[in-house]
Residue, then its C-alpha position, 0 to 999 in steps of 0.5 A: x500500500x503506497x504511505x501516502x494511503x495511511x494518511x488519506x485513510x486517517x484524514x477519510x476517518x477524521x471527516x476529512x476532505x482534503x490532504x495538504x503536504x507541504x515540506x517542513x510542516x506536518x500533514x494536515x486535512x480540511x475538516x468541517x472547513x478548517x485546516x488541522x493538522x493531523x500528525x506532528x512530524x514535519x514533512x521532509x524533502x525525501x518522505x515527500x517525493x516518496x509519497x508523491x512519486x509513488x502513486x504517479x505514473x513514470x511518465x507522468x512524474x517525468x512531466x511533473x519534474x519538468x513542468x513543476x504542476x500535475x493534475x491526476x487522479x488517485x484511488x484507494x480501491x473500495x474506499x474513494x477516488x481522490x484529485x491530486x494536484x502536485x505543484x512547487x512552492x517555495x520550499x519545494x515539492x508540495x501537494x493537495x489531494x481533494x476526496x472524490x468519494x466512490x459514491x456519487x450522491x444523488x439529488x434527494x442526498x445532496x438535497x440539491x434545488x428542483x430547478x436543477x432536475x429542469x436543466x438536466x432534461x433539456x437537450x440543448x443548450x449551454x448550462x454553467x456551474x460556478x464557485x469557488x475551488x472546492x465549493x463542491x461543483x464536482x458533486x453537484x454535476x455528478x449528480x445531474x449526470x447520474x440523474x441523467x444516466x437514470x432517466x433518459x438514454x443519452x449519449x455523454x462524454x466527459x471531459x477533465x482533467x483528471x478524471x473525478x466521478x466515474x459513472x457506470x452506463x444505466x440508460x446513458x452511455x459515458x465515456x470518459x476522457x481525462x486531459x494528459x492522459x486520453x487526450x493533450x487538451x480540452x480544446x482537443x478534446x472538444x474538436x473531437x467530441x463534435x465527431x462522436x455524436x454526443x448529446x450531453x458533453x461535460x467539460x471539466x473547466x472552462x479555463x481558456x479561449x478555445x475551451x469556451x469558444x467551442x464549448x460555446x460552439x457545440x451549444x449552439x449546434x444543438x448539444x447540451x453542454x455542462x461547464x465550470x468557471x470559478x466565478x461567484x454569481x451569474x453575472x459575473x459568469x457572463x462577464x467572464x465569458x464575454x470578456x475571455x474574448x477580444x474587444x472585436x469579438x465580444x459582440x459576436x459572442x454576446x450573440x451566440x451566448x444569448x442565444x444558447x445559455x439555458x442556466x447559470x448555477x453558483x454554488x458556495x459550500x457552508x458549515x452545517x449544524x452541527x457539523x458537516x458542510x452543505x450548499x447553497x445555491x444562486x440559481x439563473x434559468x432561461x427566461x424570455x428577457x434573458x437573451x435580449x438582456x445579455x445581447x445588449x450587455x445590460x448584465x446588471x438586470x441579471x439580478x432582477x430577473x432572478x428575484x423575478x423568477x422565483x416562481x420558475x426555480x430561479x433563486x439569489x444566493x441570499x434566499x438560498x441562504x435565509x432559507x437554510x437558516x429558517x430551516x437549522x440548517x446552517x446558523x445565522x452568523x454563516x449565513x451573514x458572512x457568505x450573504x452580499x447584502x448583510x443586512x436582512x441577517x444582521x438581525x438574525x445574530x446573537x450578541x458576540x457572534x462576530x466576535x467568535x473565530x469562524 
């Protein structure tokens, strides 16, 4: 058993969700949000490149050396998958590996919106989901695919880097490719999915120009495709979209974004009671002024069209989070800190809230 599975197993029993290595420090998890560490030797130079290098690939720890960041997926067989992230700092070889647990959760367990069931039976279209790095994105587009793959016969590929959820076919077909591995590059990748007859494709980030622009493309060519950015609301992920391309080109994909952007879903990730962590979620869904409102780049309106659309499924990220907290599901400090207008959860805090560590 390579020694970097002792570490992951403890963390797994510990509630942990991701391993942080770094030389020099003791290994520590993230639990219920807050990173602990969860031995007390320092890491050395030597016992880091035995713990990297053992769960790598030759081939891969050769493109690690050189290039100084790998991305790559490790399993412990029967327990969990995890997304490893090899990387260089400043005291040199460093890593975090990030759970992906064997079971992929479904929509009941995650207790995730309605709405969300909306898009996954769309057949067209372009649907982004957003947040910050580990706001559990991942999840939550696994479970659409699973929900998916148990409701209707699609076609589906999958693009990432590296591979996290591995859905067995139901109804579906799924085939997976992981970038570096199955593939050089999300943009390759794409180009090549146009040829495979897909009807849903899934692209893990869409990190640069010609993975947006194609995953653009393929929306509008009638497929549905699903999409990550690390933005924190819908119209910021609209901006980022159309500001990925150049000044010239920005009106043309005004266009083509308004004509095939079917939802917008951000997410953020807050401490349950009494523990644990659970979403909320800012949803933007397909609704007649939304084309025009894009096309002519009155991104601002976005905001009341989703106030508006609370009849349809569509939510704000704050009554996501008053929600939760009318319900106990998270407490009203958690609430106030994640919340864009503080005010309406100023009134729900207890005297010295603000004063505790969160």
């Amino acid at each position: 058993m390579p020694a970097i599975d002792t570490l992951l197993r403890f963390m797994l029993e510990k509630g942990g969700s991701d391993l942080h290595l770094t030389i020099g420090q003791p290994p520590k998890a993230r639990i219920s949000g807050n990173l602990v560490p969860i031995g007390e030797t320092p890491v050395t130079p030597e016992k880091m490149t035995v713990l990297l290098e053992e769960i790598c690939p030759p081939a891969r720890w050769k493109q690690f050396l050189e290039k100084k960041d790998l991305d790559l997926a490790h399993e412990i067989p029967g327990l969990a998958r995890f997304r490893a992230n090899f990387l260089y700092n400043h005291w040199g070889q460093a890593a975090v590996l990030r759970q992906i647990p064997s079971k992929i959760l479904s929509f009941d367990e995650l207790k995730l919106p309605p709405a969300l069931k909306t898009l996954c039976d769309l057949n067209e279209g372009l649907v982004v989901v957003t947040g910050p790095t580990g706001s559990g994105k991942s999840t939550t587009l696994a479970a659409m695919i699973d929900y998916i793959n148990d409701t209707s016969a699609r076609h589906i590929i999958t693009i990432e880097d590296p591979i996290e959820f591995v859905h067995k076919d139901k109804k579906s077909v799924i085939v997976h490719r992981e970038v570096g591995e199955h593939t050089g590059s999300f943009g390759a990748a794409l180009k090549g999915a146009m040829r495979h007859d897909p009807d849903i494709l899934l692209v893990g980030e869409m990190r640069e120009l010609e993975t947006i622009k194609l995953a653009l493309g393929c929306a509008s060519m009638g497929m549905l495709v699903f999409g990550t950015l690390h933005t924190n609301n819908a119209p910021k992920t609209i901006d980022r979209i159309i500001n990925a391309f150049p000044a010239d080109e920005q009106n043309q994909v005004r266009v083509m974004l308004a004509g095939c952007l079917v939802g917008v879903v951000s997410q953020l990730l807050c401490k349950r009671l009494p523990k644990g962590r659970c979403a909320v979620h800012e949803i933007l869904l397909r609704h007649e002024a939304l084309p025009n409102t894009i096309r002519s780049g009155q991104i601002n309106n976005i905001r009341s069209l989703i106030e508006g659309g609370g009849a349809d499924g569509m939510t704000t990220m704050d009554q996501s989070l008053l929600a939760r907290v009318k319900d106990g599901t998270i407490a009203p400090v958690e609430a106030y800190m994640k919340a864009a207008n503080k005010a309406p959860f100023a009134a729900l805090l207890q005297p010295g809230d603000l004063d505790a560590p969160h």
